[in-house]
N, C-alpha and C positions, 0 to 999 in steps of 0.2 A: 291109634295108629302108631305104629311102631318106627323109633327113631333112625334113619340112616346109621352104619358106623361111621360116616364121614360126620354125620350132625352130632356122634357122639364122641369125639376124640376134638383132645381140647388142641387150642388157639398156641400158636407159636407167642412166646411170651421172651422170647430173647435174642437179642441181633445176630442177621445173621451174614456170613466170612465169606462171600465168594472169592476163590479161589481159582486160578488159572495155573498150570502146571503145563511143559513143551517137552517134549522128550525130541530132539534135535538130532537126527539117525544119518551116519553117511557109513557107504559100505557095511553095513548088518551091526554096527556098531553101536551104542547111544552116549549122550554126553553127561557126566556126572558134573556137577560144581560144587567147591568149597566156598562158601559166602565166608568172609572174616568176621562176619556179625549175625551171623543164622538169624530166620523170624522164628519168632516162639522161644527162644534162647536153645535153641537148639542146636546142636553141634555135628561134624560131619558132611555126608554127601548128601546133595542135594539133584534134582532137576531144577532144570531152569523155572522160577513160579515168583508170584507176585499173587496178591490180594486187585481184584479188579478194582478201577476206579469206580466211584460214582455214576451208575448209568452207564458204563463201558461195556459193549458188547463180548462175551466172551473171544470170540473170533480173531477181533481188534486187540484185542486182551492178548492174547496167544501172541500175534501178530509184534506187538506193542515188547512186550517179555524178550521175544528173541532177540530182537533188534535193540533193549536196552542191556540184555546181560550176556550178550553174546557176539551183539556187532552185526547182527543177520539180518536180513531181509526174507521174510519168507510168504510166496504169493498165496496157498492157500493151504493153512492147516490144518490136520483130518483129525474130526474128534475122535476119542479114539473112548473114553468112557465118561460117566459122570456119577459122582459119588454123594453121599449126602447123609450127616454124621455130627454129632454132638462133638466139640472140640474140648481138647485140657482146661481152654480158659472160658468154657462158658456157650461160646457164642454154637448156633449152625452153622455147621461148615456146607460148602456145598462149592466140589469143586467138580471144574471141567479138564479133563486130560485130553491134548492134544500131541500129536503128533506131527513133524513135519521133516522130510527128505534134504538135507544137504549138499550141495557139489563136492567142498574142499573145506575142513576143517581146519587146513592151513590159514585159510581166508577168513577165520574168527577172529573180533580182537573182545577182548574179554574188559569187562567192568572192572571201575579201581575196586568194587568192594569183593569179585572173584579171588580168590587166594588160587588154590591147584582146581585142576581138570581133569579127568580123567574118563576114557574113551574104554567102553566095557562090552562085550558082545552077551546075546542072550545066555549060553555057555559058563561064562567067566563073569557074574556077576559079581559085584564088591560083595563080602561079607555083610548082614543085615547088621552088625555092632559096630560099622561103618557109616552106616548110613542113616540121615537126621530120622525124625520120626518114626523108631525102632524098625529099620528097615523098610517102610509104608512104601517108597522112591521104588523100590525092588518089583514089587509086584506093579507099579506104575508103567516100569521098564521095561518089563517082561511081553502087557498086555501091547504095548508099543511096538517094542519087535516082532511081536508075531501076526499084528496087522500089516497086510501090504494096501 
């Protein structure tokens, strides 16, 4: 009897990163952040993202992320993709992008570890030599904006 390719592809053998990513949209815009300590030592723009907690629901996760690096409350945010990838240091990545609609971007108050902000339309994205993870933020942005 001949083996499944699922019974023939081997065993995840290394921990694995989920990952939470908010792309935070008011007026067709999305929000970039400078973190003053990037994760990964990474430098540049960023989307709002955090590593999920232990057992924390991506959702929660999403939810959680806004409201620590951005000041937000956001009642329900649309997954918008999910990705899933061998990372620089080893580990599976495996992240959720979500998406979620703002009133006033005036009404943010940002984390001590946010440095600058910066508010980009699909159009006028930041340069990818801008942006942490050789521009990776960009195409995150992009799928964002163009979900409604």
């Amino acid at each position: 009897m001949a083996q499944s390719s699922a019974a023939q592809s081997q065993p995840m053998t290394h921990p694995v990163k989920p990952i939470v990513t908010v792309s935070l949209i008011e007026g067709g815009h999305v929000l970039y952040v400078h973190m003053k300590d990037g994760p990964d030592a990474q430098t540049g723009l960023f989307l709002p993202n955090d590593v999920l907690n232990f057992g924390e629901d991506p959702y929660a996760g999403a939810k959680r992320v806004a409201k620590e690096q951005a000041g937000v409350d956001i009642n329900k945010p649309d997954l918008v993709d999910v990705e899933s990838f061998e990372g620089h240091d080893g580990t599976w990545h495996v992240c959720f992008h979500f998406r979620a609609d703002i009133a006033d971007r005036n009404a943010l108050t940002m984390a001590s570890f946010i440095g600058q902000t910066r508010w980009s339309s699909a159009g006028q994205l930041p340069l990818d030599s801008e942006v942490a993870h050789r521009g990776w933020y960009n195409s995150i942005a992009k799928s964002a904006l163009a979900k409604k």
